[in-house]
Structure formats: structure tokens, C-alpha cells
C-alpha positions as CSV (number, residue, x, y, z in Angstrom):
1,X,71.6,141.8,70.2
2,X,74.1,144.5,69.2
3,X,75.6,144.3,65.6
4,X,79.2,144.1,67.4
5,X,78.1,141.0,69.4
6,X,76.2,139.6,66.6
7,X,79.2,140.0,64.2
8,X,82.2,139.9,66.1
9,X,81.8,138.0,69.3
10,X,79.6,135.2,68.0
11,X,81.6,134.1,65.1
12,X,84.9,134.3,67.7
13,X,83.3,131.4,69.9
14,X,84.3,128.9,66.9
15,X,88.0,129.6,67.3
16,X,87.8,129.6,70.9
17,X,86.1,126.7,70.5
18,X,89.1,125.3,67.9
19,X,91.8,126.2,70.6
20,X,90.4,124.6,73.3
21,X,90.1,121.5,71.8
22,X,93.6,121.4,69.7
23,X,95.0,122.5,73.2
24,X,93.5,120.3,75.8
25,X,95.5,117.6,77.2
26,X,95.4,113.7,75.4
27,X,94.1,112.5,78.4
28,X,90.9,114.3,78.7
29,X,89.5,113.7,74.8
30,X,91.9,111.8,73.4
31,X,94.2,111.7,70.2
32,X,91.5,111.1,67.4
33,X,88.8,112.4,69.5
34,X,90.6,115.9,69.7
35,X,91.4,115.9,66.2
36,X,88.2,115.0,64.7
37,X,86.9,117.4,66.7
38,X,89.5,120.0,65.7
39,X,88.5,119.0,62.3
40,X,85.1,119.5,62.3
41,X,85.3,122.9,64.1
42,X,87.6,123.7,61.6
43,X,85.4,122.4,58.6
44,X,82.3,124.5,60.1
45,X,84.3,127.5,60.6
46,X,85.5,127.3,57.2
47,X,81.8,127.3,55.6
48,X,80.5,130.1,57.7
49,X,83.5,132.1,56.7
50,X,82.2,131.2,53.0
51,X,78.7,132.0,53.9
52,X,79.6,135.4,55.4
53,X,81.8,136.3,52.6
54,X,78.7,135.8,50.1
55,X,76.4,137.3,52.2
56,X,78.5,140.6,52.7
57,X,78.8,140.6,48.8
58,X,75.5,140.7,48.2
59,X,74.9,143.2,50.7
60,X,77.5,145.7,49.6
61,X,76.2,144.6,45.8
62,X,72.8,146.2,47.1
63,X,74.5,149.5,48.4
64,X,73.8,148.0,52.3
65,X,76.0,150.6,54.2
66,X,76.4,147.8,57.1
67,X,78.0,145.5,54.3
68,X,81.5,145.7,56.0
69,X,79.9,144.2,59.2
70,X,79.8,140.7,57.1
71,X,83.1,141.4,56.0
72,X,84.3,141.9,59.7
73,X,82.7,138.1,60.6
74,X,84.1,136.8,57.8
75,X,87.8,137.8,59.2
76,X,87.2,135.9,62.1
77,X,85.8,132.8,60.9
78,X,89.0,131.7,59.1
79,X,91.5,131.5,62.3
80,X,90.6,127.5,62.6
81,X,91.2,126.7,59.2
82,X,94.3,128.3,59.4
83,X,95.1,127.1,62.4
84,X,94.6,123.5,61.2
85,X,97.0,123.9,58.5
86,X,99.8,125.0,60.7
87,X,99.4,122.7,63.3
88,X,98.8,119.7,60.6
């Protein structure tokens, strides 16, 4: 697995994930379904983001010249949360 698809496209599945839940139609889920699963996509999303953060910072505390990888995840894994807060 490439570092780009390792970094970039896996963490992106979780708000792709996020969107098609908030987005999907009442009928197919329904209301508290949808959001408590929006919520916990959200809630997931948010502790990866936290987890990638502190493991980039420990890499680029180590001198790891691939540090900015974790950073780059760590971009991407906070779209739900926000997302949450503006559709809330």
C-alpha cells in the first residue's frame, strides 16, 4: 500500500462515510438512526484526527522526514466534526 493511499485516501473514507449518512433520505435510515450514526462517524473521526496529530508529533520530534504524511491525515480526519457542528 502506497503512503498516498495509506494517508490520504483511507482516512477520506470517514467523511465520505459522514456525508452519506447526514445526506441520505429519512426514509431509508431514519431520523435518529442517521444522526447517531452521523454522530458516531463524527466521534471516530474526531479521535483518529487526535491520534494522527500525536503520532506525526512524535514522528517529526524524532527527525522522521515522512512526519508531514501524519500531518496530511490528520487534515482530513476533521471534515465530520466540523461538518457536525454546522449542520447541528
Amino acid at each position: 500500500m502506497t503512503r498516498y493511499t495509506r494517508h490520504i485516501v483511507l482516512p477520506f473514507t470517514l467523511p465520505l462515510l459522514f456525508f452519506a449518512v447526514a445526506f441520505s433520505p429519512v426514509e431509508v435510515l431514519g431520523c435518529l438512526q442517521r444522526g447517531l450514526l452521523a454522530l458516531l462517524v463524527s466521534l471516530i473521526s474526531g479521535f483518529s484526527a487526535v491520534g494522527t496529530a500525536i503520532l506525526g508529533t512524535k514522528a517529526r520530534i524524532r527527525g522522521d522526514s515522512n512526519s508531514h504524511w501524519w500531518m496530511m491525515g490528520t487534515l482530513v480526519l476533521p471534515i465530520p466534526v466540523v461538518a457536525m457542528l454546522v449542520l447541528a
